[in-house]
C-alpha positions as CSV (number, residue, x, y, z in Angstrom):
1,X,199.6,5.8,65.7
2,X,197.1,7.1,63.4
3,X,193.5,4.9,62.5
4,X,190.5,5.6,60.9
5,X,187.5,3.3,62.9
6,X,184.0,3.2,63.2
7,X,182.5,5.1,65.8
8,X,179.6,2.8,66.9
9,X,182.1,0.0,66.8
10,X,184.9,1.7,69.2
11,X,182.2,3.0,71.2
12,X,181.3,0.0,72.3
13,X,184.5,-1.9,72.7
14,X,185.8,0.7,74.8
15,X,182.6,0.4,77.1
16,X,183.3,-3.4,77.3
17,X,186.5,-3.1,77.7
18,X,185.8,-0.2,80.6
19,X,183.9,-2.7,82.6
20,X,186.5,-4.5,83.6
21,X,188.6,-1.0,85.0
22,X,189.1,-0.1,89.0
23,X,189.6,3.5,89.2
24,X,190.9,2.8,92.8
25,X,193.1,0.3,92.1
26,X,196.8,1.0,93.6
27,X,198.7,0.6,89.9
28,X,197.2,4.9,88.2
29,X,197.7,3.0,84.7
30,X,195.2,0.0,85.7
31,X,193.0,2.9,85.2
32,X,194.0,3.2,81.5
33,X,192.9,1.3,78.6
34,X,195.3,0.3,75.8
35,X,195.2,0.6,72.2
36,X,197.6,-0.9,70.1
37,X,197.4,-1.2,65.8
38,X,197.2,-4.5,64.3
39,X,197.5,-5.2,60.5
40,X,193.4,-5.4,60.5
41,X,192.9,-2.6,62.9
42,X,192.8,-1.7,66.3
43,X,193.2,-4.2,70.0
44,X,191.3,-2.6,73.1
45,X,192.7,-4.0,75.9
46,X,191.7,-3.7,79.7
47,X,192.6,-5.5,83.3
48,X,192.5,-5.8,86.9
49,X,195.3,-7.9,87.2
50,X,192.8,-10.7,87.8
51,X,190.7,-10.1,84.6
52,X,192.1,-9.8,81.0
53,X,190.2,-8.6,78.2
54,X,191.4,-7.7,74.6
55,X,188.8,-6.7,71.7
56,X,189.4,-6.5,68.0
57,X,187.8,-3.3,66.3
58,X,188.1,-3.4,62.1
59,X,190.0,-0.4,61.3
60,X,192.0,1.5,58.4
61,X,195.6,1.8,59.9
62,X,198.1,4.3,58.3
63,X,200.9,4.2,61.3
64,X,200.8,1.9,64.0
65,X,201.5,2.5,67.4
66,X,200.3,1.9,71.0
67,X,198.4,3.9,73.8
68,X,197.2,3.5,77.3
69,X,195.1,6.3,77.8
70,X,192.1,6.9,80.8
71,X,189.2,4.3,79.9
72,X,186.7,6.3,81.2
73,X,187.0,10.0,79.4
74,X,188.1,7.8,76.3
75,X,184.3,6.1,76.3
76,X,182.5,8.5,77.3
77,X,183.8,10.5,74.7
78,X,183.6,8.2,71.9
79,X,179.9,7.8,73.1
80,X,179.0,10.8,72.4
81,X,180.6,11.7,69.2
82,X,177.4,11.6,66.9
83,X,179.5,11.1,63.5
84,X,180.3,8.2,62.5
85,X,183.6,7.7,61.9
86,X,186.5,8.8,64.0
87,X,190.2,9.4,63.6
88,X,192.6,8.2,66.4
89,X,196.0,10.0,66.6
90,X,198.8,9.5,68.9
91,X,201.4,12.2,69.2
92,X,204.0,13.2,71.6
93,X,202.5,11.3,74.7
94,X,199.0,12.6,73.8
95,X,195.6,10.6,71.9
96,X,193.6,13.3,69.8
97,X,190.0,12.2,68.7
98,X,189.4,13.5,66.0
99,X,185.3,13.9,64.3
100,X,184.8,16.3,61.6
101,X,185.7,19.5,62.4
102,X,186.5,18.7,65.9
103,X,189.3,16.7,68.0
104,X,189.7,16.6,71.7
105,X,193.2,15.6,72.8
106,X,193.4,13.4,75.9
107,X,196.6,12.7,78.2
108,X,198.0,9.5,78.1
109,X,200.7,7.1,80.4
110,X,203.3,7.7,78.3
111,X,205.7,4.9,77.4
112,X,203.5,2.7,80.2
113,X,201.5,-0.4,78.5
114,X,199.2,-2.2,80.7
115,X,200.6,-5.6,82.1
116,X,200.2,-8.3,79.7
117,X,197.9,-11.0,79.9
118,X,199.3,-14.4,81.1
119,X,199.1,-17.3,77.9
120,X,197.0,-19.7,78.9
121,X,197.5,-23.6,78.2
122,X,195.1,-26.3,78.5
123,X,192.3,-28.3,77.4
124,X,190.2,-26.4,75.1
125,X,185.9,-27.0,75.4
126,X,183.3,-25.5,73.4
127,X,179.9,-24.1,74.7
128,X,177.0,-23.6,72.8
129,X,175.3,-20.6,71.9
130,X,173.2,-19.2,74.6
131,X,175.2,-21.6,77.7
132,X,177.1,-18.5,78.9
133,X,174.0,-16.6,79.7
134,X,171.9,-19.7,81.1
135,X,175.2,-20.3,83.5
136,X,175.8,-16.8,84.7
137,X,172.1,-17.0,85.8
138,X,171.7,-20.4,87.4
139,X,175.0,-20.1,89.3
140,X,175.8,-16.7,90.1
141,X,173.4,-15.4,92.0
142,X,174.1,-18.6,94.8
143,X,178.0,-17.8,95.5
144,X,179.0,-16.4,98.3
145,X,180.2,-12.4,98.9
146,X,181.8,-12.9,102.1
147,X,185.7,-12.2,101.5
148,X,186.4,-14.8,104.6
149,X,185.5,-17.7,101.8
150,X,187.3,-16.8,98.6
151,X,187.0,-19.8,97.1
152,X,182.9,-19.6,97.2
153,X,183.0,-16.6,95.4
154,X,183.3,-18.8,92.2
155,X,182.0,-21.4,90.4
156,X,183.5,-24.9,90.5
157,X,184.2,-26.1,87.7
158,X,184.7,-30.2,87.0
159,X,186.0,-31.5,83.4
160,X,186.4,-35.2,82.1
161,X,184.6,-38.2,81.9
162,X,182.8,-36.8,79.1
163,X,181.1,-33.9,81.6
164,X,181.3,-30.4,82.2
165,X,180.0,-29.5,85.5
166,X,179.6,-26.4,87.1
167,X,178.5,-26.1,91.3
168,X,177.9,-23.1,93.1
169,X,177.4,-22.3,96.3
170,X,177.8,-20.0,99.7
171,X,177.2,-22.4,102.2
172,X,173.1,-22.4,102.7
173,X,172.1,-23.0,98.8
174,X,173.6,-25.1,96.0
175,X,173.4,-24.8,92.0
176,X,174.5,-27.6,90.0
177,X,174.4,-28.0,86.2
178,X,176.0,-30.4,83.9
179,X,177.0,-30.3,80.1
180,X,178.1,-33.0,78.0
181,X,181.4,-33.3,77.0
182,X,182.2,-36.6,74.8
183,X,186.1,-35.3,73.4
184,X,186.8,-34.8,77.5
185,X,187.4,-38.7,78.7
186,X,190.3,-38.2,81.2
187,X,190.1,-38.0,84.7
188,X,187.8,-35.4,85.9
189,X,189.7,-32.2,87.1
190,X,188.5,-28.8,89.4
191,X,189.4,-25.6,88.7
192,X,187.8,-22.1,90.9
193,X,186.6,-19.3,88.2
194,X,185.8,-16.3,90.1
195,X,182.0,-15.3,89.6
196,X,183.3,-11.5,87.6
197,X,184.7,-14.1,85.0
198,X,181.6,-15.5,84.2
199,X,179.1,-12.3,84.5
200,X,181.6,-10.7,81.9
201,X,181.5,-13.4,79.6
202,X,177.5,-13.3,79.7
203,X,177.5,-9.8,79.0
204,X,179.6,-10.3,75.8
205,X,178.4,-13.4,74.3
206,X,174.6,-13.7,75.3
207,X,173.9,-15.9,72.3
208,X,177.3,-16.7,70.9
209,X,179.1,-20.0,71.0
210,X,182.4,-19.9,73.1
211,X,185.2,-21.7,73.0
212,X,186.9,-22.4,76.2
213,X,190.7,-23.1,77.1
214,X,191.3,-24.7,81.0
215,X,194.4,-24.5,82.5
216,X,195.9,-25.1,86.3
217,X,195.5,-21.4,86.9
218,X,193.7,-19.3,84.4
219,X,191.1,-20.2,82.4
220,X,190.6,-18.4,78.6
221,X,187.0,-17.7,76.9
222,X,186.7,-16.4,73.1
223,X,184.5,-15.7,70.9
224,X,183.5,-12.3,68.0
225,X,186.9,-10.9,67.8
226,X,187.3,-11.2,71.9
227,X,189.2,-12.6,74.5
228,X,188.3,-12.7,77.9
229,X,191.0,-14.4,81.0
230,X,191.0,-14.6,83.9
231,X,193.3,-16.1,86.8
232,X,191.6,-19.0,88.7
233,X,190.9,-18.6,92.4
234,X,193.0,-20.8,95.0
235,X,191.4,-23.1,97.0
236,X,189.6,-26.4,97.9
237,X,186.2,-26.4,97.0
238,X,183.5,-27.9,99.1
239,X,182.9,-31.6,98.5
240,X,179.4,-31.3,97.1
241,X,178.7,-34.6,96.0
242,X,176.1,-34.9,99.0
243,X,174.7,-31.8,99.3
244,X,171.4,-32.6,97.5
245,X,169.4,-35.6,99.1
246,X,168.8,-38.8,96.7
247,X,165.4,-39.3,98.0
248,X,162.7,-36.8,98.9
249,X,159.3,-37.3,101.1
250,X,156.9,-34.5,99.4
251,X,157.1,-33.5,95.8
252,X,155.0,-30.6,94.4
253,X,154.6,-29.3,90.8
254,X,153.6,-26.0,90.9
255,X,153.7,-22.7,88.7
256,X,157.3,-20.7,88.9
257,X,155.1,-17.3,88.6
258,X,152.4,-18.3,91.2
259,X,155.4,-19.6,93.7
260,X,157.4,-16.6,93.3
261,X,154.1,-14.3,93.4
262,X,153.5,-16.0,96.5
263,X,156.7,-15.6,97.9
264,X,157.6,-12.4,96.9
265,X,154.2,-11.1,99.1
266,X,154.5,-13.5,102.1
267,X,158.1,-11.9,102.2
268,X,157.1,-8.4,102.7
269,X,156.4,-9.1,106.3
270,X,159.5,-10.0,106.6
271,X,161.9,-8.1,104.4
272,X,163.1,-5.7,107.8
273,X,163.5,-8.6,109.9
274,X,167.3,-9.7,110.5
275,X,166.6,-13.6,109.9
276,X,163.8,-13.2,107.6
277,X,162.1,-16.9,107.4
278,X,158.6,-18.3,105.8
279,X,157.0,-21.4,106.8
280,X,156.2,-23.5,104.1
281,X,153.3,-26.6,104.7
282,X,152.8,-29.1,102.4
283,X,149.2,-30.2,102.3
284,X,148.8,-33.5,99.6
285,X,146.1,-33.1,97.4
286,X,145.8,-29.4,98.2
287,X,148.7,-27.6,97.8
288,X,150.9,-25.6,99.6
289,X,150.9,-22.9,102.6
290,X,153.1,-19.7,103.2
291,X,153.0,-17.7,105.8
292,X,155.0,-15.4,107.8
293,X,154.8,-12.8,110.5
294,X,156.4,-10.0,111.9
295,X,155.7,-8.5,115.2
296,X,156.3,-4.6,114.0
297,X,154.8,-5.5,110.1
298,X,151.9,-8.2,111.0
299,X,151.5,-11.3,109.4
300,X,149.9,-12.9,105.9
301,X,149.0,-16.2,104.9
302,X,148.8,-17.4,101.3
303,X,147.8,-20.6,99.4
304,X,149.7,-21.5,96.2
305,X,147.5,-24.5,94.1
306,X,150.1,-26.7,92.8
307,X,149.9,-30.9,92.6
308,X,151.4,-31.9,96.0
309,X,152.1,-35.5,96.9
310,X,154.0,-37.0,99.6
311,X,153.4,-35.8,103.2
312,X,152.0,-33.1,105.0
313,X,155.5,-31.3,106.1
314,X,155.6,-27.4,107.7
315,X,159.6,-25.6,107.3
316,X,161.3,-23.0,107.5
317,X,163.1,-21.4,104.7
318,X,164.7,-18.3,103.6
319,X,162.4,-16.6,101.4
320,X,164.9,-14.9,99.3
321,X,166.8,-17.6,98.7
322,X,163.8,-19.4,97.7
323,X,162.6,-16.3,94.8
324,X,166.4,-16.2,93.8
325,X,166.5,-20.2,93.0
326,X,162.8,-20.1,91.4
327,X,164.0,-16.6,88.8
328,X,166.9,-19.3,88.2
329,X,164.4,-21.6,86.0
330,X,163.0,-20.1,82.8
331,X,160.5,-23.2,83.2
332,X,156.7,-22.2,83.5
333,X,156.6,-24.8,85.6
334,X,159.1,-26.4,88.6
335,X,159.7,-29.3,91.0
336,X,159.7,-28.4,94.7
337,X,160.6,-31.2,96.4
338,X,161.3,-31.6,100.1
339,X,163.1,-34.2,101.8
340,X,162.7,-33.6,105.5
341,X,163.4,-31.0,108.2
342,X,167.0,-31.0,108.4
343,X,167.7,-31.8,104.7
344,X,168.0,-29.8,101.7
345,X,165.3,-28.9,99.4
346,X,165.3,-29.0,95.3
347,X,164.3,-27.3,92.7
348,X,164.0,-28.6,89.6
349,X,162.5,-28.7,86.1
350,X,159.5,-30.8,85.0
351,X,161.5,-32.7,82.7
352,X,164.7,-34.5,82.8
353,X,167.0,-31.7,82.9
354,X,170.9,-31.0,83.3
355,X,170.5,-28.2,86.2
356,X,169.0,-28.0,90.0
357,X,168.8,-25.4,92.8
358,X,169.0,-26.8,96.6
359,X,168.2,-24.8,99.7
360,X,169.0,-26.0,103.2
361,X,166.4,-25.1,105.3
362,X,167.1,-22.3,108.4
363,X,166.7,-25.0,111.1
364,X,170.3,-26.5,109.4
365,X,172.8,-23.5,107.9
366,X,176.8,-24.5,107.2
């Protein structure tokens, strides 16, 4: 293999591409990346058996080949190579780097390759620019991380009947956004992507549009010269469809900054305590109380102005899992509405909008 590519270029596939590595894992070549010549240039390749990435990089190609070599020495070395074209040479089971003057040769696997990536089938969705980000940060942040429920360490996600709709939970909070899908009209289907799917894909295409294939068990996103896959989790995912009350007693519009502020204070008192909790009171035609207290910390109360109407209500909650739903909106304005004390709270946008956060309150966790 001999290529010619730009430095800036590599560099930077190489430290997408190294992202997706696990130096511990049990397979010493899953902690290689591979690089194999095309007729255009050069494929960067990477996985964790799960996860499958593959990144095109324009290059001038005099002998083809292919080389799994250590991702991270490979990119950190590229990094820092200030010129800015390279030359990558493969010889006798070793890469050299060449720069100028210079070349570093690295070991590599030998005749190894990384396993391929699985071809994935299915119905094929578009999303527009700018969705992948907006979804890694409304529904991320509320799956679960405990290992004991796989399947809520992903997203759900329901196509047909013209929708697209993604749910995410861990049990205690809920995020639920829709997209329209008109080309989508059979009967709706479920697949499980695991969350590391979808906080790849918003690190490589922040503002790109993507175009989606679905399948039974692995699900494909492309998009710029890359292609990210990933094997679906197993599972039944929670029957949702109730989770958020239709009806709700005390409805505030309020300021997402002067919430959070207030929340993000209240819950100093509490940060140290094991079941951290603030008590929220609704006064109509005031606003809205929070306060907390901690016997080793002491205690603060705080009123947040906001147009409350409904009834007076006092709750428990959470008060991270409130500050994680509210940085979910990038509203300057949201919906807090409450529905009772053993029902689920929203939060919403102030105008008709395709996404919601709910929070059960601590008086009823599942």
């Amino acid at each position: 293999m001999r290529a010619t590519v730009d430095q800036a270029q590599l560099a930077q596939a190489l430290t997408q591409a190294n992202r997706l590595v696990n130096p511990q894992n049990t397979m010493p070549v899953l902690s290689g990346v591979e690089i194999q010549t095309t007729s255009t240039g050069l494929l960067i390749y990477s996985t964790d058996l799960t996860t499958f990435l593959t990144i095109s990089v324009p290059a001038q190609v005099t002998e083809p080949g292919r080389s799994v070599v250590s991702a991270q020495t490979l990119s950190e070395l590229v990094r820092r190579i200030p010129l800015a074209h390279i030359e990558i040479v493969e010889q006798g089971g070793r890469l050299q780097v060449r720069y100028g003057r210079n070349h570093a040769t690295l070991q590599t696997y030998g005749d190894q390759t990384l396993p391929e990536c699985p071809r994935v089938e299915g119905t094929r969705l578009s999303l527009p620019a700018g969705e992948f980000a907006d979804l890694s940060r409304e529904l991320l942040f509320a799956t679960s991380h405990d290992e004991m429920r796989s399947v809520l360490r992903g997203v759900a996600l329901t196509y047909g009947h013209g929708r697209l709709v993604f749910q995410a939970t861990d049990g205690t909070r809920f995020s639920h956004r829709w997209l329209a899908v008109p080309d989508v009209l059979d009967e709706p289907a479920t697949i499980i992507v695991p969350a590391k799917a979808l906080t790849e894909g918003a690190r490589l295409w922040p503002e790109t549009d993507v175009t989606m294939t679905l399948g039974s068990k692995l699900a494909q996103f492309e998009a710029k010269d890359m292609v990210l896959a990933t094997r679906l989790l197993e599972g039944t995912y929670p029957d949702l469809s109730h989770a958020a009350p239709e009806t709700y007693i005390v409805t505030c519009q309020v300021s997402a900054n002067d919430l959070r502020g207030g929340l993000e204070r209240v819950h100093l008192i509490t940060v140290k305590e094991h079941m951290a909790s603030v008590k929220i009171h609704t006064l109509p035609g005031q606003g809205m109380e929070l306060t907390a207290s901690s016997q080793d910390v002491g205690s603060l109360s705080e009123m947040v102005d906001c147009l409350c109407e409904g009834q007076e209500l006092e709750i428990l909650f959470n008060p991270q899992y409130l500050i994680e739903g509210i940085r979910s909106f990038s509203d300057a304005d949201v919906i807090f509405e409450l529905s009772g004390m053993q029902s689920a709270a929203r939060i919403r946008g102030t105008e008709e909008s395709s996404y919601f956060h709910a929070v059960l309150p601590m008086r009823q966790l599942v």
